[in-house]
Each structure stands twice: as structure tokens, then as C-alpha cells.
C-alpha positions as CSV (number, residue, x, y, z in Angstrom):
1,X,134.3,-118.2,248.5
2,X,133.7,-117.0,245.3
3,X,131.1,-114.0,244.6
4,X,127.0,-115.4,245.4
5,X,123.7,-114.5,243.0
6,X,121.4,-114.7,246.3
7,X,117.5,-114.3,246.7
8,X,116.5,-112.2,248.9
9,X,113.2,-112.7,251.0
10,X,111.9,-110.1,251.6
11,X,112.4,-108.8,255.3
12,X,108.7,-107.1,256.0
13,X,106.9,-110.4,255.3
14,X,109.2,-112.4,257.9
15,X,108.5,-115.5,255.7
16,X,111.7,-117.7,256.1
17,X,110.8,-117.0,260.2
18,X,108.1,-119.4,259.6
19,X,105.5,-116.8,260.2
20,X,101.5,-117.8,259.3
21,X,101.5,-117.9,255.7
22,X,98.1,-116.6,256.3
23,X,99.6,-113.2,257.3
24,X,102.7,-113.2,254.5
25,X,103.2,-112.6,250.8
26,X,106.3,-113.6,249.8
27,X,108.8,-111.9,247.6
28,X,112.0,-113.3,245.9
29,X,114.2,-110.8,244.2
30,X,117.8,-111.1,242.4
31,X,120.3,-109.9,244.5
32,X,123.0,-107.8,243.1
33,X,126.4,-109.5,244.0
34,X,127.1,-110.2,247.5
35,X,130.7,-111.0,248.7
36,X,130.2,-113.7,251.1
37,X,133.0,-115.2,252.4
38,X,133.2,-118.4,254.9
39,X,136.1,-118.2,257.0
40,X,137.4,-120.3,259.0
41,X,136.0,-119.9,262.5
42,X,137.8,-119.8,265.7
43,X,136.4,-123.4,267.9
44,X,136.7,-121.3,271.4
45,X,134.7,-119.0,269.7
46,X,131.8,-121.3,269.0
47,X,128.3,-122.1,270.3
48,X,126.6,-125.4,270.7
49,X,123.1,-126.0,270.9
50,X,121.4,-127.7,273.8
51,X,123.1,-130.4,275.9
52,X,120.8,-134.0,274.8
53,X,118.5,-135.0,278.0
54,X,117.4,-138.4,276.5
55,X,119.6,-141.5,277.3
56,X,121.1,-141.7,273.5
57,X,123.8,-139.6,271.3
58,X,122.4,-138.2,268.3
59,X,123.2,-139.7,264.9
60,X,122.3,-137.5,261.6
61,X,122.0,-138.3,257.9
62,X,120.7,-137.8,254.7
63,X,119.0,-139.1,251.9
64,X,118.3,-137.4,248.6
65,X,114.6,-139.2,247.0
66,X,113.0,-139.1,243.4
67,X,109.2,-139.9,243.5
68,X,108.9,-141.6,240.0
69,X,105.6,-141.6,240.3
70,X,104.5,-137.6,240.4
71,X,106.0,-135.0,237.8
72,X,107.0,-131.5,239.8
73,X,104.3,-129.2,240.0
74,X,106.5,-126.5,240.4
75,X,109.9,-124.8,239.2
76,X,112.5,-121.7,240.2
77,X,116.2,-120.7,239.5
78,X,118.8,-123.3,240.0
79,X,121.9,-122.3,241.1
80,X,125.4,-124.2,241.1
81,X,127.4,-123.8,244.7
82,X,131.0,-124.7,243.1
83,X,130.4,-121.8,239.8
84,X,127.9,-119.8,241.8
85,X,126.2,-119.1,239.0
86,X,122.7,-119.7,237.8
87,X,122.3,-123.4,236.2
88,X,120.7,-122.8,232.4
89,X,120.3,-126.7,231.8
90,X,117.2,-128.3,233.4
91,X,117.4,-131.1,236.2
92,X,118.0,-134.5,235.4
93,X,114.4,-135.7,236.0
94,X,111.2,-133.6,235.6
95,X,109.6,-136.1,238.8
96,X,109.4,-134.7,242.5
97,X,112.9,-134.3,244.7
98,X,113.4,-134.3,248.1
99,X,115.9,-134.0,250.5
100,X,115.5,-136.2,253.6
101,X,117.2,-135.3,256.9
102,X,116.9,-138.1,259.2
103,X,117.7,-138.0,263.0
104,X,118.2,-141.2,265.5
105,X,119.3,-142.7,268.8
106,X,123.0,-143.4,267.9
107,X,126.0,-144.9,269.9
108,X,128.1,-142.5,271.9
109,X,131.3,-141.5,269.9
110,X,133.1,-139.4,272.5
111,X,134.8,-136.3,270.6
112,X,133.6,-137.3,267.0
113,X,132.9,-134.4,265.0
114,X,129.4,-132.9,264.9
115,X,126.9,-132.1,261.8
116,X,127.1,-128.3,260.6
117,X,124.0,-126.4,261.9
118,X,122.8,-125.4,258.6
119,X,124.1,-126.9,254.9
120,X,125.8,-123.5,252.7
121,X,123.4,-124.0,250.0
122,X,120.6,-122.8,252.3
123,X,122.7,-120.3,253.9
124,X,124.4,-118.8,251.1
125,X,120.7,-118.3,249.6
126,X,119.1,-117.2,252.5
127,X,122.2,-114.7,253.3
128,X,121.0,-111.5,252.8
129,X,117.2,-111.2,254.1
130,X,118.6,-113.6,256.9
131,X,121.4,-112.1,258.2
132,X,119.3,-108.6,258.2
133,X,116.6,-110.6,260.4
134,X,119.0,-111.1,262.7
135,X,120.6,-108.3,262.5
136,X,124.3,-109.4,261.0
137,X,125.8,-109.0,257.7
138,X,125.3,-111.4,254.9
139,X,129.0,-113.2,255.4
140,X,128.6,-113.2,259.3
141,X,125.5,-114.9,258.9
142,X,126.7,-117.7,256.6
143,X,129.7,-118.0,259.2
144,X,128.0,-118.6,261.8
145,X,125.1,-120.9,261.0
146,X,127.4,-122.8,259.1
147,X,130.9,-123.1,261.8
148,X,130.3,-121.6,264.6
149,X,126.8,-122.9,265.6
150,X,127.9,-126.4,267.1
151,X,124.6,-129.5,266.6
152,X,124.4,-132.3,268.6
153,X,124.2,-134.6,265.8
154,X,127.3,-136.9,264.9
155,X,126.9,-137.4,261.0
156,X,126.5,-141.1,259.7
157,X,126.8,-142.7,263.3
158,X,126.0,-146.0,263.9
159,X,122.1,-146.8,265.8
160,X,122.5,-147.2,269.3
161,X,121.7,-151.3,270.9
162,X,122.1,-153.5,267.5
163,X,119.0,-155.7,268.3
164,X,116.4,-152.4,269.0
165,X,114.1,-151.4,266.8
166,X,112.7,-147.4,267.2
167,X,109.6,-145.6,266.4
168,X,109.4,-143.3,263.5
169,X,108.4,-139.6,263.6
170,X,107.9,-137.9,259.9
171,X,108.4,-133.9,260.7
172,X,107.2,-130.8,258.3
173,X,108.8,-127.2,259.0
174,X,106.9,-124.2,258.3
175,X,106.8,-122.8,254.9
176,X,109.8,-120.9,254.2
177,X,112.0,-123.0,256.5
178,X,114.5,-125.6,256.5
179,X,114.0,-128.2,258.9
180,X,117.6,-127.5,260.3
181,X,115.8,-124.6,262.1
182,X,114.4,-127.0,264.3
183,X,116.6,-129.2,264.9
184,X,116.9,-128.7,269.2
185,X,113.7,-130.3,269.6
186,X,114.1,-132.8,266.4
187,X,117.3,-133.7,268.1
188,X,116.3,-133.8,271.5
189,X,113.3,-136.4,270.6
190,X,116.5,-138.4,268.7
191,X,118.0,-138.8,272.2
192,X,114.8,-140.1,274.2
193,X,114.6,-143.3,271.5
194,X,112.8,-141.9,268.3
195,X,113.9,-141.8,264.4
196,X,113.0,-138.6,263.0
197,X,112.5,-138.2,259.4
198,X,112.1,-134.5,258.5
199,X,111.0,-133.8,254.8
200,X,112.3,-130.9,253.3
201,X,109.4,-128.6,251.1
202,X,111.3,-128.7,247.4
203,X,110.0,-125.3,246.3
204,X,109.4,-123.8,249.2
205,X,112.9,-123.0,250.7
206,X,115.9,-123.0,249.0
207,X,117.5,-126.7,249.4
208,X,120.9,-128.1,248.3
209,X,121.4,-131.0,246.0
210,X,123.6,-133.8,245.6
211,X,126.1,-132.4,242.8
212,X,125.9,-128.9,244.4
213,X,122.5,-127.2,243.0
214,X,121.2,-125.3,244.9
215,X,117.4,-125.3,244.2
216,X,115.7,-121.5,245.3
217,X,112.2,-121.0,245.7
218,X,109.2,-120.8,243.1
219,X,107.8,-117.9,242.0
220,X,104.7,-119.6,242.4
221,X,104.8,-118.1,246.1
222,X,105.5,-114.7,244.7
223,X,101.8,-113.0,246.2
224,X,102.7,-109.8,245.9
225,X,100.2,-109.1,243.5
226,X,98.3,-111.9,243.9
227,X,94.6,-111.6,246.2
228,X,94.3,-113.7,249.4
229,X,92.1,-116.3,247.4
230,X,95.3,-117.0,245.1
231,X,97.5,-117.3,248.3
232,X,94.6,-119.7,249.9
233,X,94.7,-121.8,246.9
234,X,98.7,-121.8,246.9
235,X,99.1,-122.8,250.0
236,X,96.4,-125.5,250.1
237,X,97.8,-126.9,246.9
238,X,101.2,-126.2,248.6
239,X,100.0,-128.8,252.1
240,X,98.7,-131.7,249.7
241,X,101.7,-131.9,247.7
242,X,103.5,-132.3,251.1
243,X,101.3,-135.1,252.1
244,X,101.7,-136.8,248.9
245,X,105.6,-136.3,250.3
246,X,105.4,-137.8,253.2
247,X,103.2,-140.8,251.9
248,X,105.5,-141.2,249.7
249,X,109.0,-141.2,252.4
250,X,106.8,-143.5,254.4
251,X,107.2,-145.7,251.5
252,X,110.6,-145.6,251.1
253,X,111.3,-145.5,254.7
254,X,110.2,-149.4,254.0
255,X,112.7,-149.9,251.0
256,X,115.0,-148.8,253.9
257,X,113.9,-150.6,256.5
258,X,114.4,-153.7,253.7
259,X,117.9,-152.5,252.6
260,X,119.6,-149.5,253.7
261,X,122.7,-148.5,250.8
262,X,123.9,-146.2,254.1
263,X,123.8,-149.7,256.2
264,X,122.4,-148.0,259.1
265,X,118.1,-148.6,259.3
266,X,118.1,-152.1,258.1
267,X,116.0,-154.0,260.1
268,X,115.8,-150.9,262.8
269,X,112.7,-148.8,262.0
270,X,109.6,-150.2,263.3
271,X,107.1,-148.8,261.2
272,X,104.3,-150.2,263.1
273,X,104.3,-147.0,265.4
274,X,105.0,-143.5,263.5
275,X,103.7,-140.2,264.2
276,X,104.1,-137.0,262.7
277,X,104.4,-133.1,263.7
278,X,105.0,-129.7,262.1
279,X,105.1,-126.2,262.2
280,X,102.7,-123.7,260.5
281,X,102.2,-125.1,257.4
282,X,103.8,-128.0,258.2
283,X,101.4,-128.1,261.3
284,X,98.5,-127.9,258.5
285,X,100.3,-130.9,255.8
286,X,100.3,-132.9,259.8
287,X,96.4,-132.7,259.7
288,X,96.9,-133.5,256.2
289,X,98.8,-136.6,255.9
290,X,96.8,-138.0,258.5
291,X,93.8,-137.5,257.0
292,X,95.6,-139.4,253.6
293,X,97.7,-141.7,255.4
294,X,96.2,-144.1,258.1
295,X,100.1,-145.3,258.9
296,X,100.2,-142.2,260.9
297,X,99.1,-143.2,264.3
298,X,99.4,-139.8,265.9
299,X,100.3,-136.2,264.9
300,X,101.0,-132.3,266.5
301,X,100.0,-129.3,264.9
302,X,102.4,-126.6,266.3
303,X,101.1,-123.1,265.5
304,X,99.8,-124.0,262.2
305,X,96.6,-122.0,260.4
306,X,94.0,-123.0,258.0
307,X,95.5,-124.7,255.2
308,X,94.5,-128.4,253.7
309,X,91.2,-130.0,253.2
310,X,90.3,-130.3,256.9
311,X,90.7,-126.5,258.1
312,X,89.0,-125.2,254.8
313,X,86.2,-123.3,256.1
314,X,82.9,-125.1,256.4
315,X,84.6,-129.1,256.2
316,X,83.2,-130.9,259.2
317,X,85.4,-133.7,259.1
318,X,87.8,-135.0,261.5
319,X,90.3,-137.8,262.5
320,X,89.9,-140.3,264.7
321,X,93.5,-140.5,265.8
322,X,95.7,-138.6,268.9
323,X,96.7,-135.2,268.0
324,X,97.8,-132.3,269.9
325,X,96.9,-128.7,269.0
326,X,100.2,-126.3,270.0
327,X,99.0,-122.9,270.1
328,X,100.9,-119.4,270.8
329,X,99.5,-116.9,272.5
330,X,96.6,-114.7,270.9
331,X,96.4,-117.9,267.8
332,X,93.4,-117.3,265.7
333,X,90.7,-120.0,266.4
334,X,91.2,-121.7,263.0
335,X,92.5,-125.1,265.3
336,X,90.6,-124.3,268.0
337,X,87.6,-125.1,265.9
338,X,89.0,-128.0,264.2
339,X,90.0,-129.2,268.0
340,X,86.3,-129.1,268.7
341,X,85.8,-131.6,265.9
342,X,88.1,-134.4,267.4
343,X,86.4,-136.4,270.0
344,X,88.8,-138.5,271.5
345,X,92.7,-138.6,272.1
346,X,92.6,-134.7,271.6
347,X,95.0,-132.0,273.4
348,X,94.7,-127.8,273.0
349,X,97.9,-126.6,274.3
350,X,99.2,-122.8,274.6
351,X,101.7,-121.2,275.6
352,X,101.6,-118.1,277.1
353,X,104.4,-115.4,276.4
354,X,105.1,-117.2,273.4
355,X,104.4,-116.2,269.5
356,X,104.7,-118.2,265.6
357,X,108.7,-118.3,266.0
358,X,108.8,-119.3,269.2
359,X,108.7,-123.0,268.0
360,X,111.7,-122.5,266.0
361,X,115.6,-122.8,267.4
362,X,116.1,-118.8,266.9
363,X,115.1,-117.8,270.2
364,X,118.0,-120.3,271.2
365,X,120.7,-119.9,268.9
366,X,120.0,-115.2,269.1
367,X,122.9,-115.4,271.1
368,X,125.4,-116.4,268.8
369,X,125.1,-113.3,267.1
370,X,125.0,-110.7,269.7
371,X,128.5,-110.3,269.4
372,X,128.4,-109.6,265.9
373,X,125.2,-107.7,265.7
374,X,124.8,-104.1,265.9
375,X,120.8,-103.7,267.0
376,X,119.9,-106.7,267.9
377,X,117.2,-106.0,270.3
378,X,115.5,-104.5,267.5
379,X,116.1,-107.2,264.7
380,X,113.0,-108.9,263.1
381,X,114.0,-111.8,264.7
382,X,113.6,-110.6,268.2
383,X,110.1,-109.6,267.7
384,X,108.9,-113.1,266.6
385,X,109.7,-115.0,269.3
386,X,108.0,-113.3,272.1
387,X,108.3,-112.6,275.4
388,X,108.8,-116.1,277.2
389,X,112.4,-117.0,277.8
390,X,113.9,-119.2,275.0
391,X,115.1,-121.7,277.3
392,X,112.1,-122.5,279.0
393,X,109.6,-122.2,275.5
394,X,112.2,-125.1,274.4
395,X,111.7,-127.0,276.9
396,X,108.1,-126.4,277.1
397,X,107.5,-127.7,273.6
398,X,110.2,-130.4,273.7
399,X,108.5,-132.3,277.1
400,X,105.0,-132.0,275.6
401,X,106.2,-133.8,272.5
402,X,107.5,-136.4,273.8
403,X,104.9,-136.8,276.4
404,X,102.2,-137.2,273.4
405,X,104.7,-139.3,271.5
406,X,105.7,-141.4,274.6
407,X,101.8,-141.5,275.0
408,X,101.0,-143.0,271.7
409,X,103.7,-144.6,269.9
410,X,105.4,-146.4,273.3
411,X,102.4,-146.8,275.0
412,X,103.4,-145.1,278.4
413,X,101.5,-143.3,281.4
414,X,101.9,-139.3,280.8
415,X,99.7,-137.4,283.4
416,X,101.2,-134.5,281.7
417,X,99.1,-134.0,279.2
418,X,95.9,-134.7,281.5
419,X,96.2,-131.5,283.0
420,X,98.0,-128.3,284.1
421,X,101.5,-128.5,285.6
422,X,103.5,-126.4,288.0
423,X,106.6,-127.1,286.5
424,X,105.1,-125.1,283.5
425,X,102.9,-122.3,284.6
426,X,103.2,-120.6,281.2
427,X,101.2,-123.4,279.7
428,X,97.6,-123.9,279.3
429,X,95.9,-127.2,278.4
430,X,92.5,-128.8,277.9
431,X,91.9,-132.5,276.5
432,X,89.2,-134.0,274.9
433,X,88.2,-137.8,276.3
């Protein structure tokens, strides 16, 4: 691998961890040269995530998407993975990209190969502030979240029972984030009978390109001299242009549905029952695109904060469909309040132990770079995903989503969510009739 122009975020505002925008500025700065090299990694030495616990294999795909429709709002450096260097001419269309990572139940291909864990565009881009919160160098980072990380996910495989049709859940990562940072619980729900369609934040987080550009983030989420009024208005700009997203995958997840070019969701998605679910501000664009889109029938909020046109201060609206309020430990009362506005179908969930990263994979995959860290106990990383074991906060949030999904998109019986359970003791809950 040739010498990488990175960005750097920077580490003190812990944005790419997914932390509460609310408590982040964001800065991007040119990276000197970094010589990051991908190696080719040792198999014995790898580490999977999570064994599946639903009845399906895991199939993974993507789909890059061009809303004709809306011109981009915003812009940033482009940068070319085969040259590595920065891309001078301007993208072929001026209209709103995405990159759409989809997840399903898929037939059981014993020994097929599995999905890297993270694409290298993202990694490459994310190198040095990453693999500093994590406490690796640049090149062991992009080695491991790239080879030796093992997914779940067998790329392109073919749906699971021909004749089924499967519910559709839309999911939005917190700002900074790919959605590949979630993708234990994205794949567990997969394996229990659910399509998930995660829409990656052009703009937001550096994304890779069909054709190999890699796409950083704007400067328009540079705050570093900007006062929390600018950041407000960022961000809430930031949650509707995500709903206007996901209104706009919904969409095409019908072109699909008609005609698939990848031949695999023809005929299989019933779009008749799809929910949605995010982190931080992709908890926020969940209260969002509900609030736009009456195709959602049900959405969670997981550690989000007070972004979009129902958490601005002093909006007394609501929705009158499910949703369940995730919630670490010590959250600010920006949901709680909005919670008090639902009046039916409504769930307040914390977890106690637990802070804003907990909901992500890192907790999880931290051990895949102990051997090559040198203070990990210390790292950035560490500190945001708080004191409840990672095993146990994964499969706290994981059963809770599906119960809620289970509940309102198939219809079934889930006493869970009606009150407190022994099997989790770390979780609190209250419902609203």
C-alpha cells in the first residue's frame, strides 16, 4: 500500500466514537503522510465477532444510490484509494449519494468467505485519530478492522426460504460513524428474520465509492470556532437531510422490491411492516423520519440527544407510533421529556453501567487489539464504553430490539418490554399504555 493523505479527527472530541454531538466539536485536519501498509494477516490470528443466535445465516450487500431529485447540500476533499491522492475534478453528479449497506436472513453456505469488518476507504481515512483511540498505530488499525476482524455476513448470498417475504428495518449510526460499527446487533437482527437497510451519512463520515473515491467529511462540521447555536443548527440541518435519506431509500427499496439488478430482493421485502432505529444522531434522524414518513411503523432512539424538529426545545409534538427510548446511564433528559409526550406504544429503557459508546461494537471487538496495543486500558476508547461488560451490554441492547421489533412489525407477545427482567438486572424500564 502506497503512502495515504488521511484526516485526522481529532482525538479530544471522541467524535468518530459516536459521542453526543451535543458535547463534540469536530476537527478535520490534513495529515502529513502516513505509511500504512495492509498486510496480509495470519487466519489463526483472527477474531470473529459474535456467533448469530437467530435461526438464519447472514447475507450482506451493497448498493450505491443517486437521489435525482435533491442537489448535495454539502462538500469535502475527495480522495482516490488506487493514487491516494486528493481527486481535483468534481463528482459526476452534483445530486445526493449514498452508500447503502443492507443485511438479511440468507441460506447457510458452510465455509463461504465472510464480508470484511470495515471497507479500506473508511479505514485508511479514519487511520490515525482511530488507531490512537484505540490505542494501536495507524497501519495496525487498518489491519485489523479490515483482515483480521472476522463478520458474520457472507457477501451477496442468496435470501434464505424462496417463497418468504421479510420485514424491513432502515438503521442510522451516530454522526461520525460508519454503520459497520454496528454491525453485531445489525447482524444479529439479520439472523432472527429481518432485512436491515443501514444508510450511510454522505458528509458525515468518510465513505467509499464505487470507482475508489473516497469521500471525507465536510468542513461544514468543523465547530471549532463555531458557538453552540451554529452546531445546533448544523446538526438539526444535518438529522433532516437524513430523513429526506431514508424517505428516499424507502423509495427505492420499492424499485427493488420490483426489480432487483443484484437478483436478490425481488419480490422478498415486504414493505408493509418497516421500522427504523439509530444511534445518537441517528437516534434523533429515527424521531425524524417518523415524524416525515408515516411508512415507518415503529422506531428506537438509542442514546440519541436533542436534534430534529421534535426535540427542539419548546415543540410539543409527538408521534403516535411504537418507539423505544434507549438510554445510558446519567442520559440528559432531552428524551425523557420527549418520552412524556408519547402516549401510547412507548418504552424508556436504561442501562445501567453503560455510557454513549456502549451501543457501538467497540466494547466487543477491544480485544482484538490488546495484543497489539501498548495502554490500552487507558485508550479513549476504553473510557466510552463504561463499566458494564461488553458481552452482556450487547446482548442487552440486541434482545430489546428485537423484542420491540418482534412486537410491532411480526405482531408477537413480548412480556419483556412490559416490565423488569431478572435475566437483565442492569436494565431499567417503564412503558407508557
Amino acid at each position: 500500500m502506497k503512502t495515504f493523505y488521511g484526516f485526522i479527527i481529532a482525538l479530544s472530541t471522541l467524535a468518530i466514537l459516536g459521542v453526543n454531538p451535543l458535547l463534540t466539536k469536530v476537527e478535520i485536519l490534513l495529515a502529513q503522510p502516513s505509511q500504512v501498509q495492509t498486510q496480509p494477516t495470519d487466519r489463526a490470528l483472527s477474531f470473529r465477532l459474535p456467533a448469530l443466535k437467530g435461526t438464519y445465516s447472514v447475507g450482506a450487500t451493497a448498493y450505491y444510490l443517486v437521489d435525482p431529485s435533491r442537489e448535495e447540500t454539502y462538500s469535502s476533499e475527495i480522495y482516490d484509494l488506487q493514487t491516494q491522492k486528493p481527486v481535483t475534478t468534481p463528482r459526476p453528479t452534483a445530486h445526493r449519494e449514498l452508500m447503502v449497506y443492507i443485511w438479511y436472513p440468507a441460506k447457510s453456505q458452510s465455509g463461504a468467505k465472510t464480508t470484511p469488518y470495515i471497507d479500506e476507504g473508511f479505514a485508511l481515512a479514519t487511520a490515525e485519530g482511530m488507531g490512537a483511540n484505540f490505542g494501536v498505530s495507524p497501519e495496525q488499525f487498518v489491519r485489523l478492522v479490515t483482515q483480521t476482524i472476522q463478520t458474520n455476513s457472507i457477501p451477496k448470498a442468496e435470501l434464505a426460504n424462496a417463497s418468504k417475504r421479510y420485514p424491513v428495518v432502515i438503521f442510522s449510526p451516530g454522526f461520525g460513524s460508519t454503520p459497520k460499527f454496528y454491525t453485531t446487533q445489525i447482524e444479529q437482527l439479520a439472523s432472527y428474520g429481518y432485512v436491515v437497510v443501514a444508510v450511510n451519512p454522505t458528509y458525515e463520515v468518510p465513505v467509499l465509492f464505487p470507482g475508489g473515491q473516497i469521500i471525507t467529511q465536510s468542513s461544514a462540521f468543523d465547530f471549532s470556532s463555531a458557538d453552540k447555536k451554529t452546531e445546533q443548527r448544523t446538526f438539526n440541518e444535518a438529522v433532516k437531510i437524513r430523513a429526506k435519506d431514508i424517505s428516499f431509500v424507502l423509495n427505492e427499496l420499492d424499485r427493488l422490491n420490483l426489480d432487483d439488478p443484484q437478483g436478490l430482493f425481488t419480490g422478498r421485502l415486504d414493505l408493509s411492516r418497516v421500522g427504523i432505529f439509530g444511534h445518537s444522531l441517528g437516534g434523533d434522524t429515527a424521531i425524524e423520519a417518523m415524524w416525515r414518513d408515516r411508512r415507518l411503523q415503529a422506531g428506537i432512539n438509542m442514546d440519541g440527544g436533542s436534534y430534529g424538529t421534535l426535540l427542539r426545545s419548546g415543540n410539543r409534538d409527538s408521534l403516535n407510533r411504537p418507539f423505544l427510548i434507549m438510554s445510558h446511564d446519567g442520559a440528559d433528559n432531552a428524551l425523557q421529556l420527549f418520552y412524556q409526550r408519547l402516549t401510547t406504544n412507548a418504552y424508556r429503557l436504561i442501562i445501567k453501567g453503560s455510557k454513549h459508546s456502549t451501543f457501538m461494537d467497540f466494547g466487543l471487538i477491544l480485544p482484538a487489539f490488546s495484543a497489539n496495543s501498548i495502554n490500552q486500558a487507558t485508550s479513549p476508547i476504553k473510557q466510552a464504553i463504561g463499566s458494564i461488560d461488553p458481552q452482556q451490554a450487547s446482548k442487552i441492547v440486541n434482545v430489546y430490539t428485537l423484542a420491540f421489533f418482534d412486537r410491532y412489525l411480526k405482531d408477537r407477545r413480548e412480556p419483556l418490554l412490559k416490565k423488569a427482567s431478572s435475566n437483565y438486572p442492569e436494565v431499567l424500564i417503564e412503558s407508557r399504555p
